[in-house]
TILOTOR-677762 format. One line per field, with one value per atom (N, C-alpha, C): residue number from 0; atom name; residue in one letter; x, y, z. Coordinates in steps of 0.02 Angstrom, whole numbers, plus 50000, padded with zeros to 5 digits. Atoms other than C-alpha are relative to their C-alpha. Last residue first. Layout:
<drenlos>
resi (NUM_...)
name (CA_...)
resn (a_...)
xx (X_...)
yy (Y_...)
zz (Z_...)
</drenlos>
This chain:
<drenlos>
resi (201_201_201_200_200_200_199_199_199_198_198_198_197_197_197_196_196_196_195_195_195_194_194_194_193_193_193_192_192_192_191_191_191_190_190_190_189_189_189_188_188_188_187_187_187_186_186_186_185_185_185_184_184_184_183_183_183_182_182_182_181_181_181_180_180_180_179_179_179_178_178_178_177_177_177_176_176_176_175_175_175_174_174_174_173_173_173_172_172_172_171_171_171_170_170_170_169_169_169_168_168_168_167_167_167_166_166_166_165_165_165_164_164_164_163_163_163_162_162_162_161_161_161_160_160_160_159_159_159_158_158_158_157_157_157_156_156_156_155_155_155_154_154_154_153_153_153_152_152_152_151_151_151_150_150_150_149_149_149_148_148_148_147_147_147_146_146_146_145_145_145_144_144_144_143_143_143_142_142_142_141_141_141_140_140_140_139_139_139_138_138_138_137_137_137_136_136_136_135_135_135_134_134_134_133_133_133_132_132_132_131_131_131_130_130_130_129_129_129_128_128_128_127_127_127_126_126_126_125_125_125_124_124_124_123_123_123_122_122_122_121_121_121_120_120_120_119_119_119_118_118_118_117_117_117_116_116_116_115_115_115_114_114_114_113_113_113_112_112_112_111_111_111_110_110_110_109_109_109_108_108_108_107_107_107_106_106_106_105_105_105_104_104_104_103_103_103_102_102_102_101_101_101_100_100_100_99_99_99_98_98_98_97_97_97_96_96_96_95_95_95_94_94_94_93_93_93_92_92_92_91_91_91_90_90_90_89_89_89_88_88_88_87_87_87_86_86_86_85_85_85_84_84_84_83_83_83_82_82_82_81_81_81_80_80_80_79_79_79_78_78_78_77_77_77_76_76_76_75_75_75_74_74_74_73_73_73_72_72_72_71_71_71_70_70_70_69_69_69_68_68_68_67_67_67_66_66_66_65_65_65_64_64_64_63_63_63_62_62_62_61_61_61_60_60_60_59_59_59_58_58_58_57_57_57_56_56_56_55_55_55_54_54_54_53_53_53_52_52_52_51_51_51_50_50_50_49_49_49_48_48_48_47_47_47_46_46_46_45_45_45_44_44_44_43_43_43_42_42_42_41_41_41_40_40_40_39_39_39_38_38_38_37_37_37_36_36_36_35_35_35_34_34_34_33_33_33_32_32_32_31_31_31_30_30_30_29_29_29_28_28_28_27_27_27_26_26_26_25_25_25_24_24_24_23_23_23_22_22_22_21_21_21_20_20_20_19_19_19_18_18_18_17_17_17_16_16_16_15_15_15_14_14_14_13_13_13_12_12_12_11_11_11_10_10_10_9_9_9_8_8_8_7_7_7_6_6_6_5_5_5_4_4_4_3_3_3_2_2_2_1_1_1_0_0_0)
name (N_CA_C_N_CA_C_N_CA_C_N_CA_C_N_CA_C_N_CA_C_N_CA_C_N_CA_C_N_CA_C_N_CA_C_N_CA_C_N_CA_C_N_CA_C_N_CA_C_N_CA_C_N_CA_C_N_CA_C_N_CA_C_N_CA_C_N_CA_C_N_CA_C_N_CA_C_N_CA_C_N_CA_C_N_CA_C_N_CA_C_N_CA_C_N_CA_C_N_CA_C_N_CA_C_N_CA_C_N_CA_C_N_CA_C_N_CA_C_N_CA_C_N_CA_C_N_CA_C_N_CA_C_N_CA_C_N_CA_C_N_CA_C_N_CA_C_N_CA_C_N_CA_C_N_CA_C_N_CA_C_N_CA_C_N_CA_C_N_CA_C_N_CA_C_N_CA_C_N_CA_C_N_CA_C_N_CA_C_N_CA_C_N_CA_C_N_CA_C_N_CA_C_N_CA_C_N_CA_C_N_CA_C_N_CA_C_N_CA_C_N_CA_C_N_CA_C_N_CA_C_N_CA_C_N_CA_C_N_CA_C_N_CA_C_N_CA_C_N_CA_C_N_CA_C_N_CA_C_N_CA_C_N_CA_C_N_CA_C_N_CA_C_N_CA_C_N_CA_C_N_CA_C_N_CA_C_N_CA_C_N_CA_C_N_CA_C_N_CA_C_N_CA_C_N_CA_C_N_CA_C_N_CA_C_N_CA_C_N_CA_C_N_CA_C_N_CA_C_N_CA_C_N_CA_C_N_CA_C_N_CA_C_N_CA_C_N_CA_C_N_CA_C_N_CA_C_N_CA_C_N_CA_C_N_CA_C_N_CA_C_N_CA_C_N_CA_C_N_CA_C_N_CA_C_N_CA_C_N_CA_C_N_CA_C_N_CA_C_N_CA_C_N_CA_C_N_CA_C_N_CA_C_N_CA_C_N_CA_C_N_CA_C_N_CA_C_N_CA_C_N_CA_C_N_CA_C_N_CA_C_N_CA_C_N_CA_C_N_CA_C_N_CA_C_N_CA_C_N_CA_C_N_CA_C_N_CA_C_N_CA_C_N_CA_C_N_CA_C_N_CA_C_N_CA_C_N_CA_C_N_CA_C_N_CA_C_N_CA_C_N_CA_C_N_CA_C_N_CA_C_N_CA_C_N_CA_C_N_CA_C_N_CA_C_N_CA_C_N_CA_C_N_CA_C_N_CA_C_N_CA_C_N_CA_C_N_CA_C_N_CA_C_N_CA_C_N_CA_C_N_CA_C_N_CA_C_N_CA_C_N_CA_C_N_CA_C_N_CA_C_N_CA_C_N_CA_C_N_CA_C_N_CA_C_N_CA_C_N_CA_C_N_CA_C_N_CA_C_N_CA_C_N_CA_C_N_CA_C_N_CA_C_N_CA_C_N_CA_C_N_CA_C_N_CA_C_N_CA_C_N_CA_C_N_CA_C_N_CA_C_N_CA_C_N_CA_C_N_CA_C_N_CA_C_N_CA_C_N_CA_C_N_CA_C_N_CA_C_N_CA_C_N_CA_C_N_CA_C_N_CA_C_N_CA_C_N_CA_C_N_CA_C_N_CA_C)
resn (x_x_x_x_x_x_x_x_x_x_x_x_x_x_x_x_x_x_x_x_x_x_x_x_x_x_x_x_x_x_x_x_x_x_x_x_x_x_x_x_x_x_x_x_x_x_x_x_x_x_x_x_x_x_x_x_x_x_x_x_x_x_x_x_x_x_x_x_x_x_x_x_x_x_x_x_x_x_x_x_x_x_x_x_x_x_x_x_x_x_x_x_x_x_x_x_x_x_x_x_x_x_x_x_x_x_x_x_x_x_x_x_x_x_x_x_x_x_x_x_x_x_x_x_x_x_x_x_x_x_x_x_x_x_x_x_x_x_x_x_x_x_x_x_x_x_x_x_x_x_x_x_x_x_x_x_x_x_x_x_x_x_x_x_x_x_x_x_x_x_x_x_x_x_x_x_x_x_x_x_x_x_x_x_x_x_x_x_x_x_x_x_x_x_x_x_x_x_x_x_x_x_x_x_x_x_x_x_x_x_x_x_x_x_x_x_x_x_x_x_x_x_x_x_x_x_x_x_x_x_x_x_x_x_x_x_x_x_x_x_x_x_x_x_x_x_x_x_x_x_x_x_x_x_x_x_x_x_x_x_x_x_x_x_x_x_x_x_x_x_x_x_x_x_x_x_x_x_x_x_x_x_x_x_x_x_x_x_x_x_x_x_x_x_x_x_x_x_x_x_x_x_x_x_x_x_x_x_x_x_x_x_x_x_x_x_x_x_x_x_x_x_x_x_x_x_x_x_x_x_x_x_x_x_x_x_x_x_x_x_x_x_x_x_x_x_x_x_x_x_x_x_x_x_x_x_x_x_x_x_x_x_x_x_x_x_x_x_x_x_x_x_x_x_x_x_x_x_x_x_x_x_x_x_x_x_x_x_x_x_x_x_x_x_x_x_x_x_x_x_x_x_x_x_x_x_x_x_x_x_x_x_x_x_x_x_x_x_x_x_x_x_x_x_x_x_x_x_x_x_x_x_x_x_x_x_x_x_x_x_x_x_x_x_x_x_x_x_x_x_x_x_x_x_x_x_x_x_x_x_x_x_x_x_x_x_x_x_x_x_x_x_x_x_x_x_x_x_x_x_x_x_x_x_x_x_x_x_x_x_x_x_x_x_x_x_x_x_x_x_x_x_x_x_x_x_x_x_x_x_x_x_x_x_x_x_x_x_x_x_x_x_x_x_x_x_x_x_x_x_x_x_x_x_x_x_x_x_x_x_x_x_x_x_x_x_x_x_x_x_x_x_x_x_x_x_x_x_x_x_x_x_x_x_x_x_x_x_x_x_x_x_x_x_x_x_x_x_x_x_x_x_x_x_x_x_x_x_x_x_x_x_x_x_x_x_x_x_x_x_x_x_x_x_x_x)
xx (49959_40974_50004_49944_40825_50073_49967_40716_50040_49964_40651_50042_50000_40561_50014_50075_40639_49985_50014_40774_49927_50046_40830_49957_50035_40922_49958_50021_41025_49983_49996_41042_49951_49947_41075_50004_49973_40956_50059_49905_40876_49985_49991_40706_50092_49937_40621_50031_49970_40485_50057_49996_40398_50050_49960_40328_50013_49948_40254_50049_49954_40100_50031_50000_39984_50078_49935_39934_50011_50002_39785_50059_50038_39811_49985_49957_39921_49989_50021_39798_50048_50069_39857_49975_49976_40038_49939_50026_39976_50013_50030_40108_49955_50023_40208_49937_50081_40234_50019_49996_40395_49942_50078_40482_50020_50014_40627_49952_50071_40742_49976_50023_40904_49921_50069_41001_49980_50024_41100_49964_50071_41189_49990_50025_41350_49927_50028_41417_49973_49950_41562_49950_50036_41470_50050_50004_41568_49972_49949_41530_49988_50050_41400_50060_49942_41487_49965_49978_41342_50036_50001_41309_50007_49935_41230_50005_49952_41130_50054_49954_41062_50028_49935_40941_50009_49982_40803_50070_49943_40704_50000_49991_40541_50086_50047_40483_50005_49988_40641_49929_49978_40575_49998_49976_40549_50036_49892_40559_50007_49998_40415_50049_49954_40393_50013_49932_40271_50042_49959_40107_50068_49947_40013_50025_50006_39810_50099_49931_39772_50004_49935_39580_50060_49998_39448_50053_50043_39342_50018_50036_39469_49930_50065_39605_49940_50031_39786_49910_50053_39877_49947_50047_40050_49948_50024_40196_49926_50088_40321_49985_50056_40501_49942_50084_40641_49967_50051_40833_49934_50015_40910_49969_49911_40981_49970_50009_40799_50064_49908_40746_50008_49980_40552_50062_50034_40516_50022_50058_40575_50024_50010_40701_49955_50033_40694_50008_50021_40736_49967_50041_40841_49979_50011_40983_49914_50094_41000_50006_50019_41194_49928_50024_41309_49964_49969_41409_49948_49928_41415_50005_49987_41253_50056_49954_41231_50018_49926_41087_50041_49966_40933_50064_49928_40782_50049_49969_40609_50070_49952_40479_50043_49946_40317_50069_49922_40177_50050_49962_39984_50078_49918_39880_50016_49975_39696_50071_49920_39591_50002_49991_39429_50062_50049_39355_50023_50066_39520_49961_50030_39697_49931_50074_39736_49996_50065_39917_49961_50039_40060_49929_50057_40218_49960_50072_40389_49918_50070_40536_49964_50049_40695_49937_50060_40838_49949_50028_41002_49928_50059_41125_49969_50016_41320_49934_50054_41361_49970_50034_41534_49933_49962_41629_49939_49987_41580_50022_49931_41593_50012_49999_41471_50060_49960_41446_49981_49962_41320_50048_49950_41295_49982_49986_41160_50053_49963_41129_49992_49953_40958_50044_49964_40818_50080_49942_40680_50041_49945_40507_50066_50000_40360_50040_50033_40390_50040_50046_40425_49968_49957_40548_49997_49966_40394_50073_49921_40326_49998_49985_40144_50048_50015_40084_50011_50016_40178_49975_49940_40203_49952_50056_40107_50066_50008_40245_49942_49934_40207_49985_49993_40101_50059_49902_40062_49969_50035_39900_50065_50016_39960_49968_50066_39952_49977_50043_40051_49949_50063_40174_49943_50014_40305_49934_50063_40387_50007_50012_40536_49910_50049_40655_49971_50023_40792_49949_49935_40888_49981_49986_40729_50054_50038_40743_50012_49976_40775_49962_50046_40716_50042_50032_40872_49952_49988_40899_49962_50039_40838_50042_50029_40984_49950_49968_41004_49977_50045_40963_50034_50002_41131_49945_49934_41172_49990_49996_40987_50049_50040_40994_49973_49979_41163_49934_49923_41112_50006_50023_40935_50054_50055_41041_49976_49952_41150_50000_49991_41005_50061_50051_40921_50033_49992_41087_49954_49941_41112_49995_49985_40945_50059_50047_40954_49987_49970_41105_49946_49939_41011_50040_50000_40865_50039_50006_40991_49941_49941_41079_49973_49982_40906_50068_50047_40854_50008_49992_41001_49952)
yy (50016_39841_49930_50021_39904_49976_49971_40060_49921_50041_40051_50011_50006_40189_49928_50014_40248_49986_50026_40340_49968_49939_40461_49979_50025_40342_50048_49945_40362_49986_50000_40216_50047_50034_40210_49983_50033_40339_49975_50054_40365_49975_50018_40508_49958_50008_40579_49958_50011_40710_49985_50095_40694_49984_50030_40861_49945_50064_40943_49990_50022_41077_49938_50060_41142_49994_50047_41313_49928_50083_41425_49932_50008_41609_49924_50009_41614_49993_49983_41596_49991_49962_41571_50030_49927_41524_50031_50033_41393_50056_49949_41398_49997_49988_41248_50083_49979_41241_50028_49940_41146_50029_49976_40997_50092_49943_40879_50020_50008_40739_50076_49929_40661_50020_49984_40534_50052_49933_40526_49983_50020_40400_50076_50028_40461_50008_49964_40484_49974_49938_40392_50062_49923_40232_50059_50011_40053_50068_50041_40049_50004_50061_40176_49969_50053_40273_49963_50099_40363_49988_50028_40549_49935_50027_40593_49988_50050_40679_49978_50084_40809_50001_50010_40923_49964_50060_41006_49993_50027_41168_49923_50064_41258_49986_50041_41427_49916_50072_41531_49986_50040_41704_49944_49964_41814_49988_49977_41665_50073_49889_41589_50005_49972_41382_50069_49976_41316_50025_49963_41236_50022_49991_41233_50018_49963_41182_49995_50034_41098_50061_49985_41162_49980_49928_41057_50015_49916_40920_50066_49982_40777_50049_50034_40806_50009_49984_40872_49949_50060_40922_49990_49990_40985_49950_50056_41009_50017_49989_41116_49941_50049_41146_50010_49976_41259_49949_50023_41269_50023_49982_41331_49956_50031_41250_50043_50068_41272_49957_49981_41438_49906_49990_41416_50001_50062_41341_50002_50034_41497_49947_49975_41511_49972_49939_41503_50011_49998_41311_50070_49945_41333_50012_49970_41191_50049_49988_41113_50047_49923_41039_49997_50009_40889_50065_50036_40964_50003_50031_40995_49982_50044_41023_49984_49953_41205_49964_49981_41162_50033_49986_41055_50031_50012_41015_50052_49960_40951_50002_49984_40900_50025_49950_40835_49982_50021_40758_50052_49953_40731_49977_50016_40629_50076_49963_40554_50033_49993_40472_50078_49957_40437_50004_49930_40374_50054_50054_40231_50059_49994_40279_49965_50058_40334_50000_49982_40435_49938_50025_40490_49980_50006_40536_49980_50043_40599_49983_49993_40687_49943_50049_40731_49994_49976_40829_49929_50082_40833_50017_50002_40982_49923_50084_40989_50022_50023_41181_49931_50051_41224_49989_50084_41388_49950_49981_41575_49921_49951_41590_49988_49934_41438_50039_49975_41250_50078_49926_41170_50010_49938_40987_50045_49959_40849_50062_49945_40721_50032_50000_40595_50066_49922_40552_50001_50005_40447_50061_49932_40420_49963_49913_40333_50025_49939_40136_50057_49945_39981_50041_49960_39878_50052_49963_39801_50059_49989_39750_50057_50021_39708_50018_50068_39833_49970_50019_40000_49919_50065_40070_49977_50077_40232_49943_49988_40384_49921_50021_40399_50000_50004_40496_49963_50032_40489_50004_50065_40626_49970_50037_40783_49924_49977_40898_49947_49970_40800_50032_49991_40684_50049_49954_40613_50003_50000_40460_50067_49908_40426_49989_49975_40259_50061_49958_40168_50009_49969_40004_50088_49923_39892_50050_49995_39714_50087_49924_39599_50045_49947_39422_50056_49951_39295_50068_49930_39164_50063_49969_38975_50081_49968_38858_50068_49922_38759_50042_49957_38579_50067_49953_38494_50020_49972_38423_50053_49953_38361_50057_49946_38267_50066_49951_38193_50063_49948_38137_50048_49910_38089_50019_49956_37979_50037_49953_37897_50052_49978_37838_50049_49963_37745_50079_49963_37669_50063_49958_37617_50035_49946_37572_50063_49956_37464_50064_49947_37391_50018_49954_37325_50035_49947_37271_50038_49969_37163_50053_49959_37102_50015_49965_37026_50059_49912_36971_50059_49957_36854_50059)
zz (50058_49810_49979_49994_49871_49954_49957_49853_50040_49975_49678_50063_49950_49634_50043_50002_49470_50072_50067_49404_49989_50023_49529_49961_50063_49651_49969_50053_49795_49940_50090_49892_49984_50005_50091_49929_50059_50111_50001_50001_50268_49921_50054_50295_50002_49988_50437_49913_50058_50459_49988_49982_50659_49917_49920_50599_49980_50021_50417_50066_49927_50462_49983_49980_50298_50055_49988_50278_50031_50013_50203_50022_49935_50251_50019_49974_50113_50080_49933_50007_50036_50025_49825_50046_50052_49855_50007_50072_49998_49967_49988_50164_49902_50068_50212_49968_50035_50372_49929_49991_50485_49963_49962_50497_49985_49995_50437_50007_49971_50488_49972_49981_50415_50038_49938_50361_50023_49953_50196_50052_49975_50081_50045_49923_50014_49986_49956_49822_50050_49966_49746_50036_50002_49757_50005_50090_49755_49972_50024_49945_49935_50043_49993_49964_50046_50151_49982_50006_50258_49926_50080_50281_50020_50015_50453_49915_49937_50532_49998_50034_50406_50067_49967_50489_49972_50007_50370_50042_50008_50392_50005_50018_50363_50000_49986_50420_49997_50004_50396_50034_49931_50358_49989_49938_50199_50072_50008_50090_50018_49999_50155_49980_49956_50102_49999_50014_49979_50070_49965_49965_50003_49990_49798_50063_49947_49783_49998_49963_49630_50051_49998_49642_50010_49957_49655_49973_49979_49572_50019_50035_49598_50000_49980_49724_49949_50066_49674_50015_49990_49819_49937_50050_49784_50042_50015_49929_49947_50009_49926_49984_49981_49982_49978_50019_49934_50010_49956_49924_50005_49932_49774_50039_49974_49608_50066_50013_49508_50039_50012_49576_49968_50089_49544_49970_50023_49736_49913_50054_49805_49955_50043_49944_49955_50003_50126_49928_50095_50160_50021_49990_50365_49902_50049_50359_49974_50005_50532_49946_49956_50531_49999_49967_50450_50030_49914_50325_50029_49994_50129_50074_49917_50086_50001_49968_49959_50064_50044_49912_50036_49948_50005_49951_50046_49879_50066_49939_49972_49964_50031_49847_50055_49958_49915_49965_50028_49807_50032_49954_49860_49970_50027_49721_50054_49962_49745_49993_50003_49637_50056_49932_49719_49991_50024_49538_50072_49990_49554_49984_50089_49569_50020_49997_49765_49920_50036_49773_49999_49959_49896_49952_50044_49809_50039_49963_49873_49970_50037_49786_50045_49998_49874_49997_50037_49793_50039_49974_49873_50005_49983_49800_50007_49995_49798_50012_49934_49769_49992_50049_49651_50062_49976_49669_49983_49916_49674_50012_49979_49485_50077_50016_49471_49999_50005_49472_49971_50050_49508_50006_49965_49586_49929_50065_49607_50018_50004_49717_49926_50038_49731_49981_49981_49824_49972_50013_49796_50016_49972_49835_49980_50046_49762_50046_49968_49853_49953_50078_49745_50050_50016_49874_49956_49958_49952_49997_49984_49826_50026_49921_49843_50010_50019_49693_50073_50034_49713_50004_50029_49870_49924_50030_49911_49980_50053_50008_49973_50029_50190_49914_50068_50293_49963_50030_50476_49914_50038_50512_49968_49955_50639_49984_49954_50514_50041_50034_50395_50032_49994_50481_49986_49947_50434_49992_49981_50337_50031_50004_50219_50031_49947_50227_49978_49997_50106_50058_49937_50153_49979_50011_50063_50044_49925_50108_49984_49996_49943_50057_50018_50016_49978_49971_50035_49955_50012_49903_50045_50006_49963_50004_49954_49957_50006_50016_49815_50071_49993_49856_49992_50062_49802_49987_49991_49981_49910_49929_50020_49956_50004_49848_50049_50043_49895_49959_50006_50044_49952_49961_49998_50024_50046_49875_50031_50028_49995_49961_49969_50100_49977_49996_49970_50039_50067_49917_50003_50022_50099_49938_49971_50092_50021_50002_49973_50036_50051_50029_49973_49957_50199_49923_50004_50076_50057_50062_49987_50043_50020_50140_49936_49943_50224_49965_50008_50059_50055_50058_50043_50002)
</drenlos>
């Protein structure tokens, strides 16, 4: 008798971590960010600060916009960037790069001022404690700064496209113009457009 009681015992035992195995929930994949944005800053890598540990909490975003005029309608693609230290060594660098007028794959040449609000234009801010904000900007006599789009990308459920792209080129400081910062190696993938906050998965 004890022999066939703990043989069904174990069977019972054994049927149970079964079924508790079988209605373990299976562990919910990580969110994995499907955005991107790095270059290089005078020859020093730069990227935007992440928030906290998350990984899907990085300062940049990028996001469409359109006009409309007498001459017809212009799709624009606005991308904001952030770089900052909080603490007594605050720190805050912020690049803006706005592209109008994208409709096809190419090398797009930014020559207009920074104040137009539907034009192309680039600048970056440095805001360092003790000193002068310092403003760079892009020439708008001559192309100095451009952007290649690569590719668009198809966002399921989205009626606007993702973007890839790369860009480079000098910044120039309103105040001194003798003063200039150098932007290479500058690349950037959006597979979600977002304006809202810095959330960069889905």
């Amino acid at each position: 008798m004890n022999t066939k009681l703990a043989f069904t015992t174990m069977i019972f035992l054994g049927l149970g971590l079964g079924s508790c195995q079988k209605d373990a929930p299976e562990p919910e994949p990580k969110p994995t960010p499907v955005t991107s944005f790095s270059m290089q800053l005078n020859s020093q890598r730069w990227q935007p600060s992440q928030v906290g540990e998350d990984k899907c909490m990085q300062k940049f975003h990028g996001a469409w916009s359109r006009i409309t005029t007498n001459e017809g309608s212009r799709p624009i693609f606005t991308i904001e960037a952030k770089n900052d230290i909080a603490g007594e060594s605050r720190r805050e660098e912020y690049l803006r790069i706005q592209i109008s007028n994208l409709k096809t794959i190419g090398v797009y040449a930014i020559t207009d001022a920074y104040t137009k609000d539907f034009f192309s234009h680039a600048s970056f801010r440095v805001n360092r404690p003790g000193e002068t904000v310092k403003h760079y900007t892009n020439k708008t006599d001559k192309p100095a700064f451009w952007v290649e789009v690569k590719e668009f990308i198809d966002l399921p459920e989205f009626s606007h496209k993702g973007i890839r792209g790369t860009f480079y080129g000098t910044l120039y400081n309103e105040v001194n113009p003798k003063d200039s910062i150098t932007i290479h190696q500058g690349e950037f993938l959006f597979k979600k457009v977002n304006w809202y906050n810095y959330d960069q998965c889905f």
